[in-house]
Backbone bond lengths (Angstrom), bond angles and torsions (degrees), N, CA, C in turn:
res aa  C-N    CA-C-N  psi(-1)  N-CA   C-N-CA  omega(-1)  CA-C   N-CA-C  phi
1 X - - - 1.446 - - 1.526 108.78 -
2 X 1.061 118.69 138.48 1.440 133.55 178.47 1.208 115.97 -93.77
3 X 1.589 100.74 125.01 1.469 98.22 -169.26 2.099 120.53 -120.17
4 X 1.213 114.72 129.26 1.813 119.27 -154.28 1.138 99.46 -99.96
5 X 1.485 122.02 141.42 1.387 120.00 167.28 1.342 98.62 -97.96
6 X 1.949 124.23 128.68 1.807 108.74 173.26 1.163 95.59 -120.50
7 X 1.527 127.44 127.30 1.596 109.69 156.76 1.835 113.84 -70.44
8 X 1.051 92.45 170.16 1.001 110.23 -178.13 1.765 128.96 -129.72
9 X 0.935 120.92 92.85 1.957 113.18 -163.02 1.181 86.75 -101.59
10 X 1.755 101.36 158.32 1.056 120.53 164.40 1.756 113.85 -153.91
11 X 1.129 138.04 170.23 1.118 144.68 -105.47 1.744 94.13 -153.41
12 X 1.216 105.04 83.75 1.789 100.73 178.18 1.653 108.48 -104.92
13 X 1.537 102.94 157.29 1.188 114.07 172.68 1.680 117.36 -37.48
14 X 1.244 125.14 -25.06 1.438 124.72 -152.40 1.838 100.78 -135.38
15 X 1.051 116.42 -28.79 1.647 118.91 141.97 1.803 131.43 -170.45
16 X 1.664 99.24 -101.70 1.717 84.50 168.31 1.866 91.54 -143.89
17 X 1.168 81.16 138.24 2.111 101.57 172.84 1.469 98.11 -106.37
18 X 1.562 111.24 124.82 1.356 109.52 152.59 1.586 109.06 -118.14
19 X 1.537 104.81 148.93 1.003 121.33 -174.02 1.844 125.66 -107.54
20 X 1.597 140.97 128.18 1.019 104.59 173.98 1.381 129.48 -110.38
21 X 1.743 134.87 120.06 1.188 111.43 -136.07 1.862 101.67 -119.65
22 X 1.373 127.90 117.90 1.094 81.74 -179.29 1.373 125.59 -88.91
23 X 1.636 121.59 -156.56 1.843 113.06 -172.35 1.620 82.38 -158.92
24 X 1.251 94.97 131.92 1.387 131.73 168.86 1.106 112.01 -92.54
25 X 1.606 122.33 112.62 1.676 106.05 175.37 1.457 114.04 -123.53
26 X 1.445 112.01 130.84 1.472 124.37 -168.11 1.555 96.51 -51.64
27 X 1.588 110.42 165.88 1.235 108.89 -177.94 1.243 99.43 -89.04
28 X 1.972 115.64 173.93 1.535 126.67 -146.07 2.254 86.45 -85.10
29 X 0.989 101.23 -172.46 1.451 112.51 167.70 1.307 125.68 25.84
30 X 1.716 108.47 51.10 1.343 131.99 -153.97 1.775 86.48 -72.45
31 X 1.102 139.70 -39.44 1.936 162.67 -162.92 2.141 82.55 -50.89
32 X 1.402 107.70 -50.29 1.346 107.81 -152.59 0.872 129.06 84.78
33 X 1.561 127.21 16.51 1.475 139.26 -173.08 1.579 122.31 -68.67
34 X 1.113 90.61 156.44 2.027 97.26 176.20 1.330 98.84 -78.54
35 X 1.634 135.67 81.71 1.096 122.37 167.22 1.731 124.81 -82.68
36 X 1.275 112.20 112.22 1.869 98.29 177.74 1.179 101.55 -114.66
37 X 1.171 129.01 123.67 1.367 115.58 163.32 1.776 103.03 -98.77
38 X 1.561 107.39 174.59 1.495 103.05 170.52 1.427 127.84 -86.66
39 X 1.835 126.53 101.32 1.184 114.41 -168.21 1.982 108.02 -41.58
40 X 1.781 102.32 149.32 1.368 95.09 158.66 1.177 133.97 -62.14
41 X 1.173 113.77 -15.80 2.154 106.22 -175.45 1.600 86.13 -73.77
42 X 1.418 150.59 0.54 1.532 142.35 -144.86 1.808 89.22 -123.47
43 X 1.106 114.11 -36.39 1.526 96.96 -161.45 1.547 127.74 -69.40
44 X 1.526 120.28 -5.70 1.195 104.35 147.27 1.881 97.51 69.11
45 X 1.479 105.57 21.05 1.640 101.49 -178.33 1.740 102.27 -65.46
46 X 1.987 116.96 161.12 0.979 109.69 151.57 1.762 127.69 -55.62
47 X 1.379 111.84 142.21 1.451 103.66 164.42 1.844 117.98 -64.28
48 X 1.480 104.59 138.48 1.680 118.82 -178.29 2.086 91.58 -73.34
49 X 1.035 95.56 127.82 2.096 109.13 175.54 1.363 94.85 -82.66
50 X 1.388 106.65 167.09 1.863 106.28 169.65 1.777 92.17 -140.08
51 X 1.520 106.15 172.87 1.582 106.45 151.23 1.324 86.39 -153.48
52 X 1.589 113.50 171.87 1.060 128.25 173.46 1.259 122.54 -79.25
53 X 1.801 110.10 133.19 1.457 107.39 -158.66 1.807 94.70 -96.94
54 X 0.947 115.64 138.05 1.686 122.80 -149.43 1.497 98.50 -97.45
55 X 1.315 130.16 -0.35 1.777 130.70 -178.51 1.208 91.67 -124.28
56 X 1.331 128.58 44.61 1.927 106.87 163.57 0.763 118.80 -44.51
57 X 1.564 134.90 140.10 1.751 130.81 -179.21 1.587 109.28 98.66
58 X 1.196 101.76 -34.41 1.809 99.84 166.33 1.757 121.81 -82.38
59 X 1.143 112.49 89.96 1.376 101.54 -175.26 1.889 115.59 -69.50
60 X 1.346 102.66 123.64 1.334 100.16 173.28 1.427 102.20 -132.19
61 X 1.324 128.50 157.47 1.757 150.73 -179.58 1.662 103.76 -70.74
62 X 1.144 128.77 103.73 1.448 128.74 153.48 1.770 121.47 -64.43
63 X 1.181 147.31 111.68 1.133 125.87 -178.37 1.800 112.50 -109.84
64 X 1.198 116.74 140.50 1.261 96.85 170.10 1.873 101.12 -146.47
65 X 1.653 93.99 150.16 1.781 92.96 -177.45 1.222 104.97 -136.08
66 X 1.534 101.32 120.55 1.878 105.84 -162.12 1.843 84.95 -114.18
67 X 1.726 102.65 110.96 1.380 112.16 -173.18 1.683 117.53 -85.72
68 X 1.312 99.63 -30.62 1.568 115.18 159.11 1.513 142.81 -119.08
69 X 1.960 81.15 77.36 1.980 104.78 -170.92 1.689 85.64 -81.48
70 X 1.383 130.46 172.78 1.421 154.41 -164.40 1.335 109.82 170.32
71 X 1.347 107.18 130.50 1.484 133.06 -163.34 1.074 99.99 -151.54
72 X 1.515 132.13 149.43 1.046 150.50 158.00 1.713 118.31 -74.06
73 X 1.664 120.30 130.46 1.387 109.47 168.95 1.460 107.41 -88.02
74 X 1.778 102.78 127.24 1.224 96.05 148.22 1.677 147.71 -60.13
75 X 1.477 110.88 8.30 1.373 112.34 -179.01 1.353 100.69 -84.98
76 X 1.301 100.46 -51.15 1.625 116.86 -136.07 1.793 102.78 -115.44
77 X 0.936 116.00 -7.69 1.538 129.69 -160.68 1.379 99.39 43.01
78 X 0.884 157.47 85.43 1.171 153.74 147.44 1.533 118.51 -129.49
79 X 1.218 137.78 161.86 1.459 142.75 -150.38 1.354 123.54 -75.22
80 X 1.114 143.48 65.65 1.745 141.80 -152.14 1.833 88.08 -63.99
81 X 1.328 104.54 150.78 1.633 112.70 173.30 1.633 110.99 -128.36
82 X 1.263 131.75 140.69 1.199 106.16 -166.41 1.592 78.75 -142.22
83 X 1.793 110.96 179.42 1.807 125.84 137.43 1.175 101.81 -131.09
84 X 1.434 102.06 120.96 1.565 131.22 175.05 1.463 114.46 -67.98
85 X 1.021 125.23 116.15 1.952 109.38 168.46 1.566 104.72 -113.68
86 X 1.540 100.43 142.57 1.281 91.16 -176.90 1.573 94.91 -146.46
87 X 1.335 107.26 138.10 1.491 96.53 169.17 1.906 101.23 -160.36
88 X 1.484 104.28 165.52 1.475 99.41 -167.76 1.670 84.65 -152.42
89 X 1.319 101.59 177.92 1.824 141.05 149.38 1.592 97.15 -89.75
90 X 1.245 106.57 123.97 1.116 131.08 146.79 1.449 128.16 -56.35
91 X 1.372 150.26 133.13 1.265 163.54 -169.77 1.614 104.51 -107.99
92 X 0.949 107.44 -111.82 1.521 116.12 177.13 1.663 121.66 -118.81
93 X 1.632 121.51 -20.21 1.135 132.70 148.44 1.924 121.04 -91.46
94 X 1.579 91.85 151.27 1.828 89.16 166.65 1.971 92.09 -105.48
95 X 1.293 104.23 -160.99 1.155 122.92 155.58 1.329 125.23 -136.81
96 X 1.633 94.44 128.75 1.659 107.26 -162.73 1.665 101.15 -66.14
97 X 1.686 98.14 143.60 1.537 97.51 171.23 1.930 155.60 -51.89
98 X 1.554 63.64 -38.34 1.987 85.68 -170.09 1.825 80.56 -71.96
99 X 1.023 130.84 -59.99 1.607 118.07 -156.91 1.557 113.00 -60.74
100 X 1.607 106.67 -37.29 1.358 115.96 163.09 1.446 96.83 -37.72
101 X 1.299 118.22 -84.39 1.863 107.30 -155.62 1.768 118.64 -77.61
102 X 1.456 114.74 2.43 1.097 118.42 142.31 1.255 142.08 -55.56
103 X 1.575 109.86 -46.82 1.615 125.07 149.13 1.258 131.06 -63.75
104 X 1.238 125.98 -58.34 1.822 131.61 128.67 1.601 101.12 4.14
105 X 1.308 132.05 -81.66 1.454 153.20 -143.25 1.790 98.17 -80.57
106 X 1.409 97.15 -60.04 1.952 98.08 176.66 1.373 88.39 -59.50
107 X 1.233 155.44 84.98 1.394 143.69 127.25 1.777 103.71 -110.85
108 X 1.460 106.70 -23.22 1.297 117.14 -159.19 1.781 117.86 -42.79
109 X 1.305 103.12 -60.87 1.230 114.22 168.96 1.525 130.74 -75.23
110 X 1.509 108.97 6.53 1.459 119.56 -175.22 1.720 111.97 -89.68
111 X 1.651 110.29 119.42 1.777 81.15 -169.65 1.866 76.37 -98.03
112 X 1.585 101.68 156.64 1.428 127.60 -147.68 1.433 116.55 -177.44
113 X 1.758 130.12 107.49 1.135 118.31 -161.55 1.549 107.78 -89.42
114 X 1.788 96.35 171.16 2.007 78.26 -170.27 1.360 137.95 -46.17
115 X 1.547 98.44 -35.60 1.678 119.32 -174.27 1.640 100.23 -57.74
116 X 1.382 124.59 -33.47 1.432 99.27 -171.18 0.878 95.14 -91.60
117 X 1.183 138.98 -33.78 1.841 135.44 -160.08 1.356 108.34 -47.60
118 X 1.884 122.72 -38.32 1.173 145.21 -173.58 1.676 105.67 -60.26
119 X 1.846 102.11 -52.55 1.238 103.35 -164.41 1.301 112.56 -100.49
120 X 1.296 133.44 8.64 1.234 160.78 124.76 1.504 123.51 -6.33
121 X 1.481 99.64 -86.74 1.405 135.30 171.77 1.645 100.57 -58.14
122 X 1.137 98.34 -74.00 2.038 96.18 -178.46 1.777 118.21 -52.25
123 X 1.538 129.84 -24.52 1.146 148.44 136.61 1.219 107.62 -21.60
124 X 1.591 116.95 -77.03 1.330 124.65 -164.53 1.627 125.82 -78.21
125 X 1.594 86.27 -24.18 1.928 95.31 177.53 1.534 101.85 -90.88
126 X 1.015 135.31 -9.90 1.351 120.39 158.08 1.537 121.57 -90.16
127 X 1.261 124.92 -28.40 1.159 109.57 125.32 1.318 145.68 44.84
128 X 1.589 85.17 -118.53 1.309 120.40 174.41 1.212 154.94 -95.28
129 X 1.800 93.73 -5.06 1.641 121.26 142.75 1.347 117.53 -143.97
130 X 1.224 128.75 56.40 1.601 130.05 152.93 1.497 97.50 44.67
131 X 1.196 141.16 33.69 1.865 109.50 170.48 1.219 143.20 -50.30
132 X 0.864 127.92 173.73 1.817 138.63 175.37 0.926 86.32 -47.85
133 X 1.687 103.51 -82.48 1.810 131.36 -142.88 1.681 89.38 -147.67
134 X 1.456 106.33 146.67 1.012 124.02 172.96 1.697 113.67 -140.91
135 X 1.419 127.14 123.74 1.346 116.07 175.65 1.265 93.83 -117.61
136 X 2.047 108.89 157.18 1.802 100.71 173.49 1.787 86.57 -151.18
137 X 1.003 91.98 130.91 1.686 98.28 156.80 1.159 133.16 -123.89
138 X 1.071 133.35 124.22 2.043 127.84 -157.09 1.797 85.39 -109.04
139 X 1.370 117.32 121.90 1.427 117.15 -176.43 1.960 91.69 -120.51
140 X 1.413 112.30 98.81 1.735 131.46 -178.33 1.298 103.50 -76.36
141 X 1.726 107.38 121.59 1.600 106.18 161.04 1.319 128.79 -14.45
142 X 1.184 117.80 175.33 1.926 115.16 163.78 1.570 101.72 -95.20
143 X 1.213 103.92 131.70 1.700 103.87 -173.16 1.535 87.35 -134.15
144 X 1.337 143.56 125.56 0.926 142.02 -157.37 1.602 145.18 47.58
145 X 1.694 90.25 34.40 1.783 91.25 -160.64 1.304 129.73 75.53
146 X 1.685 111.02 -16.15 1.234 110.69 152.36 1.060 127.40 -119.55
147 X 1.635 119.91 166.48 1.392 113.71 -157.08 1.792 91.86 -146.12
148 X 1.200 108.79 129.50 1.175 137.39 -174.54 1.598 118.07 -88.70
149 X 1.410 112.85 130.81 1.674 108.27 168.65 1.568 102.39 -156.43
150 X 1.781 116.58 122.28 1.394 114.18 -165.82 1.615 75.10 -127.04
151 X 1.647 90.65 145.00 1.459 103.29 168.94 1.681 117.84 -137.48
152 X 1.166 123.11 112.04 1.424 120.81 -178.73 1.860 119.08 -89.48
153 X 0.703 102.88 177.69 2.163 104.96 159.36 1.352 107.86 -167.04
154 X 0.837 95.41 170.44 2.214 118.04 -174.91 1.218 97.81 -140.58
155 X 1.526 120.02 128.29 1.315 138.07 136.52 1.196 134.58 -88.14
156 X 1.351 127.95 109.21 1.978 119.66 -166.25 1.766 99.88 -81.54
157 X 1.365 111.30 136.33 1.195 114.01 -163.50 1.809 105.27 -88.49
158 X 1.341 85.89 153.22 1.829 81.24 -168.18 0.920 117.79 -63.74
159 X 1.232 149.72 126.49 1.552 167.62 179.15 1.966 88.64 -45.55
């Protein structure tokens, strides 16, 4: 078992108490499950296209909302459903569409839990056109009463 040191501060009427606490954390896949997910060197994603975005220096908002993302769970094999939003500032490339939902689409057979799917995609779209800013949020059906929404962003640091 792996063991974390976290402090902990907190915020009193009269000034600041820090505390040091430690945390014991049970080990991962307590269920005992057959978990596989698909290593990344395996996924075989489509490649992201670019063209040249012809107003460099003009920052404008790209938006895009991919309503039928599908992923595979690695717990359970069964079908994760998500709507992807993704939108950025453009740099000096956009990203061409059709490859967008080609890559989008190769997720199908990938089992992949939400958190990476998020950081995955934002991984690969920066990538493959350098953006400004990029925000993405993958918001997953309710699959057990719960319902999932991970959201990442990238900032390209100023030259």
């Amino acid at each position: 078992m792996k063991r974390f040191v976290v402090e902990l501060s907190f915020r009193l009427f009269n000034g600041e108490f820090s505390m040091l606490d430690e945390v014991n954390l049970p080990p991962t896949n307590q269920q005992n499950l057959d978990i596989r997910s698909t290593p990344r060197e395996a996924m075989n994603l489509f490649p992201l296209d670019t063209f040249r975005y012809e107003y460099a220096g003009r920052e404008i908002w790209i938006d895009f909302e991919i309503p039928e993302f599908t992923a595979i769970c690695p717990f359970s094999d069964f079908p994760d459903f998500a709507v992807i939003k993704l939108k950025y500032v453009p740099n000096e490339r956009c990203i061409e569409l059709k490859s967008l939902k080609l890559y989008i689409n190769s997720f199908r057979e990938i089992k992949v839990f939400h958190e990476h799917v998020v950081n995955i995609i934002l991984e690969d779209f920066v990538k493959a056109c350098d953006p400004l800013r990029v925000e993405i949020e993958g918001d997953f059906h309710v699959r057990g009463n719960i319902k999932t929404i991970v959201r990442a962003n990238y900032t390209r640091d100023k030259a």
